[in-house]
N, C-alpha and C positions, 0 to 999 in steps of 0.2 A: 430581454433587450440586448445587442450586440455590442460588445462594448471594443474600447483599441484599434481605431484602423489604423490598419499598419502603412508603412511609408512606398510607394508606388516605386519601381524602376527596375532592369534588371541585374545592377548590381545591389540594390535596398536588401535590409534582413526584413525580411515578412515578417518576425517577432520581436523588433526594435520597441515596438510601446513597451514591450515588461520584459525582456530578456534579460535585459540589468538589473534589474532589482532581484532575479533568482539568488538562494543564498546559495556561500560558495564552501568551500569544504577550508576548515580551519587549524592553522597549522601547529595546534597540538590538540590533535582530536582525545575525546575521551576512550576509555583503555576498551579494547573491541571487545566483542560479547563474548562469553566464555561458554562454552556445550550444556544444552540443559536438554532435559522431555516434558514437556506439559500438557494439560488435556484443559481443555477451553467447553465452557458451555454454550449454548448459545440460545438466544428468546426472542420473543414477541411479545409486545403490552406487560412484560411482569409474568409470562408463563414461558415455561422451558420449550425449546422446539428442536434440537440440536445440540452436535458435537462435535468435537476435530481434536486431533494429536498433533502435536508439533516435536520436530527434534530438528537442535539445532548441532550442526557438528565444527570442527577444524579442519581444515584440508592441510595437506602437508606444506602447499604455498601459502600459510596464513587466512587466505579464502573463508569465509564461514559458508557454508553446505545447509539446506532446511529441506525439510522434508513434512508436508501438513498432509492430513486425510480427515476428511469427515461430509456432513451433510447432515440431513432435518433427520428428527426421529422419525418411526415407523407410519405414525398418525399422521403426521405435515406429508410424510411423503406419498400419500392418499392425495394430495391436494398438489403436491409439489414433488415430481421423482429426478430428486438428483442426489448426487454423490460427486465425489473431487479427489485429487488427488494432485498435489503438487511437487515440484522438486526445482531446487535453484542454485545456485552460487555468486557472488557476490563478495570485493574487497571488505574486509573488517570493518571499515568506514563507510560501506554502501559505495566504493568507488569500482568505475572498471576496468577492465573488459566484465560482461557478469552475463548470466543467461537464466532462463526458466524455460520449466516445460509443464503442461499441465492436463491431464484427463479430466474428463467432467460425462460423467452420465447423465443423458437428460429424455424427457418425453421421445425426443425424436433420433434419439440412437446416443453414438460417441462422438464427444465431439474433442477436439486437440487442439491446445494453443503452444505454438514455441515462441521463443523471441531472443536474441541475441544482443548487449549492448555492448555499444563505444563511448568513448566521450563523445556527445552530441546526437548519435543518432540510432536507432534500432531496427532490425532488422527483422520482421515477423509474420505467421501463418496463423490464420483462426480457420480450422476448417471441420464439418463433418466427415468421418470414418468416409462417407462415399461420396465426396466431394471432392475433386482436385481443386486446390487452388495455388496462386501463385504467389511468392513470396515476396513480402513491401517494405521499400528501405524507404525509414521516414526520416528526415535530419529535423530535430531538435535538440535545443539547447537543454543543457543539464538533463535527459532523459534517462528516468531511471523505475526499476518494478517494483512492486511494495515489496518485498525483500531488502533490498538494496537501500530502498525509500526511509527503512526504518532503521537499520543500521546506520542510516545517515543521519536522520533528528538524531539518533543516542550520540550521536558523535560531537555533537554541536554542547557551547558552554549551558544552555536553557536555564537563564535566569528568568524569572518573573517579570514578563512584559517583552520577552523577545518574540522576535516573529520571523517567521523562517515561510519560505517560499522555493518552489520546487516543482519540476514536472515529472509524472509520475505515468503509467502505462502498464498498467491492471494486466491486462489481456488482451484487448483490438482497439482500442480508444485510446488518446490521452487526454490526461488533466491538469488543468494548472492548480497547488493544492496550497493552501495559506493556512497554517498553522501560527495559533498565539499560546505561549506560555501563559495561560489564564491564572495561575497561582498551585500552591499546593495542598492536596486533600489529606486525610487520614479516611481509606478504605475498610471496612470489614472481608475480607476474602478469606477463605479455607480455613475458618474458626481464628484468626489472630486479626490484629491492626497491623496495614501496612501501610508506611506513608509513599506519597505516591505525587509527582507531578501531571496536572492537567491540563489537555491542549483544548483550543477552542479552534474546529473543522472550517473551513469553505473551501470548495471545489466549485470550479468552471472548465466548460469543456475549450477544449482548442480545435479550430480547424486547421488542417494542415493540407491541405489540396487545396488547388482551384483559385477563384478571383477572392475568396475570402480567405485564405492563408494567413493566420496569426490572429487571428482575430477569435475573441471568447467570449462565450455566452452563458450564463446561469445554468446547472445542472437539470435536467429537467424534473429527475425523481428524487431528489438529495435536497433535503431541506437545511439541514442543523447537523452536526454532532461533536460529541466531547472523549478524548483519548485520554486514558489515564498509563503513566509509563513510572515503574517503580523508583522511587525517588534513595537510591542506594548505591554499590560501587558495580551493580549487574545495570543497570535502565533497563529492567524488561515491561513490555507489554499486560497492561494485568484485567484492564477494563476498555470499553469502548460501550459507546453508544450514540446512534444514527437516527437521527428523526426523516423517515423518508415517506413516499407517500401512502403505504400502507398502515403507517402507524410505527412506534420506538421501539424498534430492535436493540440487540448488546449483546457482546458476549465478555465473558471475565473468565478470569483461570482459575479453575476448580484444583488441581496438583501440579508438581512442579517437581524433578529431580536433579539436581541438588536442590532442596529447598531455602526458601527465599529466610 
């Protein structure tokens, strides 16, 4: 069901229903991420199906720098042939200017996503290797990549019962994504207890063209899911998991240098 109509005229903001409420970057953010490598597994139903590398660096402007690769094991990829490759940059706080670029091998060749941000708006190509396409400047509010995305929740105070709101832009779409500090866990990961703050997911998409502009609807394959971010003086990334409509994916961090 469509929810938000936004306010009609040509000076109105087509995202007036919820543009307020996005959360704003707070002015003593938590201390920025500091350089790690880590390898992430990844599953379906409770069996392994995949992997990825992450490494996160420093730029000499303070900037944090990532770089992830991976895709399904050999078996999945009988069923599913892809592979990825990303690379991005992003203020310490997830503020910008920031950008990404991203390879992804699929069934039907290469395919390349770039995207460049400002405050408010991004600037982006999703194309096959033999496709031209033309490049789409979108203005929204608070827009930013899951890079950037995450660097920004760490950045934030995340006590127990806050909720943080925020638009986000994957790769060709965006989303409007509501995160709740649902409480804190104690994790088993890489044979120790880590304690670990947990978020509770919702995503809805945004349109952004045309007579419905601003206006959002319920994800269509995105049911549920739960982010778990290390609850220590790093907030990294440790767990996830996504109820969508194939059934409960996750992936969690198998290693980690420095470790945790």
């Amino acid at each position: 069901m469509l929810l938000a109509e936004p306010r009609v005229g040509p000076l109105s903001d087509p995202y007036a229903a919820w543009d307020g409420t996005l959360t704003q970057e707070v002015a003593a953010p938590f201390t920025p991420l500091i350089p790690f490598d880590a390898e992430y597994r990844f599953g379906w139903e409770g069996m392994s199906a995949g992997g990825a590398r992450v490494s996160i660096q420093e730029k000499p402007s303070g900037c944090r720098a990532i770089k992830a690769e991976g895709g399904p094991d050999d078996w999945i990829r009988t069923l599913w042939n892809y592979q990825a490759v990303y690379y991005g940059e992003a203020g310490g706080s997830g503020t910008a200017p920031s950008w990404f670029h991203m390879d992804e091998q699929i069934a039907k060749g290469s395919l390349f996503s770039d995207a460049f941000f400002t405050n408010g708006s991004v600037l982006a190509c999703h194309r096959l290797l033999t496709e031209k396409k033309p490049w789409e400047l979108t203005e929204l509010p608070g827009v930013r990549d899951l890079f950037a995305a995450m660097l920004f929740v760490r950045s934030q105070p995340l006590r127990n019962g806050d909720k943080l709101r925020l638009t986000v832009f994957p790769d060709q779409s965006p989303y409007l994504v509501d995160l709740t500090v649902a409480g804190r866990d104690t994790l088993l990961l890489m044979g120790k207890k880590i304690r670990a703050i947990r978020f509770v997911i919702r995503i809805q998409t945004i349109e952004t063209h045309g007579e419905h502009q601003g206006k959002l609807a319920p994800h269509r394959k995105f049911h549920s899911g739960r982010i778990w971010m290390s609850d220590d003086d790093r907030r990294l990334p440790v767990r996830a998991e996504v109820d969508v409509f194939i059934g409960r994916v996750f992936a969690e961090m198998t290693r980690i240098t420095p470790p945790l």
